[in-house]
C-alpha positions as CSV (number, residue, x, y, z in Angstrom):
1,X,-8.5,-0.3,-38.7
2,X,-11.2,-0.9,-36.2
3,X,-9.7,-4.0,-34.4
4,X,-6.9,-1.5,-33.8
5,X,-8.5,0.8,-32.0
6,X,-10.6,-1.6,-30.1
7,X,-7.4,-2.9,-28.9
8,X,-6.0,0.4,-28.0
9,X,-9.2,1.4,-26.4
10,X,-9.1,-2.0,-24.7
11,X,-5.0,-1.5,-23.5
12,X,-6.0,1.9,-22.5
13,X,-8.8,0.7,-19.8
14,X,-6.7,-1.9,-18.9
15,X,-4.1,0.7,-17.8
16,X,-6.3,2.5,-16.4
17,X,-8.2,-0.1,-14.0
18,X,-4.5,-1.2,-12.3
19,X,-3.3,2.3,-11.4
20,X,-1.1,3.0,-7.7
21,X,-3.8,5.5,-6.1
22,X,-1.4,5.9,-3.8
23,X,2.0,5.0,-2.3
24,X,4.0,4.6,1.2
25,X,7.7,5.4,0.6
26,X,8.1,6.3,4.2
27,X,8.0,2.4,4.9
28,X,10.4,1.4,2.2
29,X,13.2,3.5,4.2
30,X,12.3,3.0,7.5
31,X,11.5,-1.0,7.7
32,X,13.6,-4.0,5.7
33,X,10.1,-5.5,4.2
34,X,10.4,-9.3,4.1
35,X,7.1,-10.1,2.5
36,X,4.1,-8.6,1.3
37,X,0.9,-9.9,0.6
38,X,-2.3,-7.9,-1.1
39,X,-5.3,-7.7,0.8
40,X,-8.6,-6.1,0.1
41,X,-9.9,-3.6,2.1
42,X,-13.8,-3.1,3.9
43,X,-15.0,0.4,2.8
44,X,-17.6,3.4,3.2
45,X,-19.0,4.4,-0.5
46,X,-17.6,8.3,0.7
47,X,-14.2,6.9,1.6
48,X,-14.5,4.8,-2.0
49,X,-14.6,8.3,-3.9
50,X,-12.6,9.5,-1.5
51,X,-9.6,7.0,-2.1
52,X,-10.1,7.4,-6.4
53,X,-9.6,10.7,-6.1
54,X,-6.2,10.2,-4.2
55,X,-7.4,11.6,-1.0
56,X,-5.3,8.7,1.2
57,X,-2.2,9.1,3.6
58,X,-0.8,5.7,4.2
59,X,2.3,7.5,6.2
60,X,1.5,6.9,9.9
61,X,-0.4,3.7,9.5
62,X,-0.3,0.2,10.7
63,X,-2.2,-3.4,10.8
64,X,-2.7,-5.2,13.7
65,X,-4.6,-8.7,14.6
66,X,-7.1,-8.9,16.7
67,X,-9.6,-11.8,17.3
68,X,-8.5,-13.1,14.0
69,X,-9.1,-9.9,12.2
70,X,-6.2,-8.1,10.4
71,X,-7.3,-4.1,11.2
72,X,-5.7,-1.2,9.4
73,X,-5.3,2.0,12.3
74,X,-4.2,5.3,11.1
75,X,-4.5,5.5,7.9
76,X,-6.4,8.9,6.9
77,X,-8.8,9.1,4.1
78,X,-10.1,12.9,3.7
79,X,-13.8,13.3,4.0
80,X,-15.3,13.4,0.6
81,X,-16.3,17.4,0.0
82,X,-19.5,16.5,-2.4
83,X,-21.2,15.3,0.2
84,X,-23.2,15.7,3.2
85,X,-21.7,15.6,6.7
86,X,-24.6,13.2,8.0
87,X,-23.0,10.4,5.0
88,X,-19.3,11.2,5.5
89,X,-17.3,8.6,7.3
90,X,-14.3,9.6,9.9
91,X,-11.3,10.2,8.8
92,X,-9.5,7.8,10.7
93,X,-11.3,5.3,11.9
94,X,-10.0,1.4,11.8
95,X,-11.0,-0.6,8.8
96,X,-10.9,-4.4,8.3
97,X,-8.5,-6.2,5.5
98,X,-9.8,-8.9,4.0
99,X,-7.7,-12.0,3.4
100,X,-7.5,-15.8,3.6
101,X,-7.9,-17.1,7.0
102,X,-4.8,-19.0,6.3
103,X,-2.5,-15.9,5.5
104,X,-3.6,-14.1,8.7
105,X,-2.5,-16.9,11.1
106,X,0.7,-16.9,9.2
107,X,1.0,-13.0,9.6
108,X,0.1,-13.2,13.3
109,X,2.7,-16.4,14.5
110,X,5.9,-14.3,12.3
111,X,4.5,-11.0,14.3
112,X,4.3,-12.4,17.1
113,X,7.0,-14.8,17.1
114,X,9.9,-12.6,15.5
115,X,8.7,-9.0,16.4
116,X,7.4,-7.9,13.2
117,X,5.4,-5.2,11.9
118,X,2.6,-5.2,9.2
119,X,2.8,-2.0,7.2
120,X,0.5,-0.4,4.5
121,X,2.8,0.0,1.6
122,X,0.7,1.0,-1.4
123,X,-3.1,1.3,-2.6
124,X,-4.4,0.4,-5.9
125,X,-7.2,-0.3,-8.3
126,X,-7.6,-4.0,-9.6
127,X,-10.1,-3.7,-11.8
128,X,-13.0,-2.0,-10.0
129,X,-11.5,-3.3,-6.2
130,X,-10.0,-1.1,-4.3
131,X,-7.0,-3.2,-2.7
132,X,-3.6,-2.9,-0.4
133,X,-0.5,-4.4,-0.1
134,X,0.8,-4.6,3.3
135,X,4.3,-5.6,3.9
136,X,5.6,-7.8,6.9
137,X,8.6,-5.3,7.7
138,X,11.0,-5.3,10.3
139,X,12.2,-1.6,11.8
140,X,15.9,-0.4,10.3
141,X,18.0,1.2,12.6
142,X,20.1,4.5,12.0
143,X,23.6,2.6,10.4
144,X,21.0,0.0,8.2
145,X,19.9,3.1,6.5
146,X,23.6,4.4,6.2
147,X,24.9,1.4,5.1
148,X,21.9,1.0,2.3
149,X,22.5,4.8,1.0
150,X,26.2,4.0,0.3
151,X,25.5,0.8,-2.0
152,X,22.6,2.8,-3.4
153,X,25.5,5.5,-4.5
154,X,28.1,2.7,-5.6
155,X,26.2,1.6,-7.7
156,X,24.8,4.9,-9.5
157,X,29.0,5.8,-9.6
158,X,29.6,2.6,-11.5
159,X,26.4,2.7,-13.5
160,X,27.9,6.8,-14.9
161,X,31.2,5.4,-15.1
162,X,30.0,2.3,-17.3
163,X,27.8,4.8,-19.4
164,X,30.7,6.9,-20.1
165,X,32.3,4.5,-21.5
């Protein structure tokens, strides 16, 4: 009986260590993401507790590459409220992904070659790491979107029709 509660226990952290903190749906329906890789992210101990409490708005944010750094701009992370004003961090200053030398040259020649953009699309826990997946996305325009929403509803009409049945 005690193995089986270890292994709960054990399923139960494990669950709990790779949970979304938070998510960009914005992106998903305004950009056609080709790729997406998962970076880890440079961060303040404030913004830290800040980010596991789920105080992150990935909405208006962005990556660039600059000087062979990948830079996240815009994404907001509330001040933490339990502590000081001297130890808070700003809200939305620009932090540094961290990834494989390799990766960001490849990020940077599609970017700059094919007029890409590199979007935040979610932030997670992996383990104790805080990471990000940012997805190499290229912008939608008005009749994409239209024509996406209509195969979106074909297919919910035949998925009711096949479950009536």
């Amino acid at each position: 009986m005690s193995k089986a509660k270890n292994k709960k226990k054990s399923k139960d952290l494990l669950s709990k260590s790779n949970q979304r903190l938070a998510d960009n749906r914005y992106a998903r329906h305004q950009y056609e993401i080709l790729e997406t890789l998962e970076t880890g992210i440079e961060l303040l101990g404030t913004e830290v507790k800040s980010i596991r409490a789920g105080n992150i708005n990935l909405r208006d944010g962005f990556c660039l590459i600059r000087e062979g750094n990948l830079l996240l701009h815009n994404v907001h992370i509330s001040i933490f409220n339990n502590a000081g004003s001297f130890f808070n961090h700003e809200p939305l200053r620009v932090r540094k992904l961290l990834a494989h030398r390799k990766e960001i040259n490849k990020l940077e020649t599609q970017v700059n070659k094919k007029g890409l953009t590199l979007i935040p699309l979610n932030v997670f826990l992996k383990g104790s790491w805080i990471k990000i997946n940012i997805g190499l996305g290229r912008g939608r325009k008005l009749h994409d979107k239209r024509e996406t929403e209509k195969r979106r509803q074909s297919e919910r009409e035949t998925k009711d029709a096949l479950s009536r049945y």
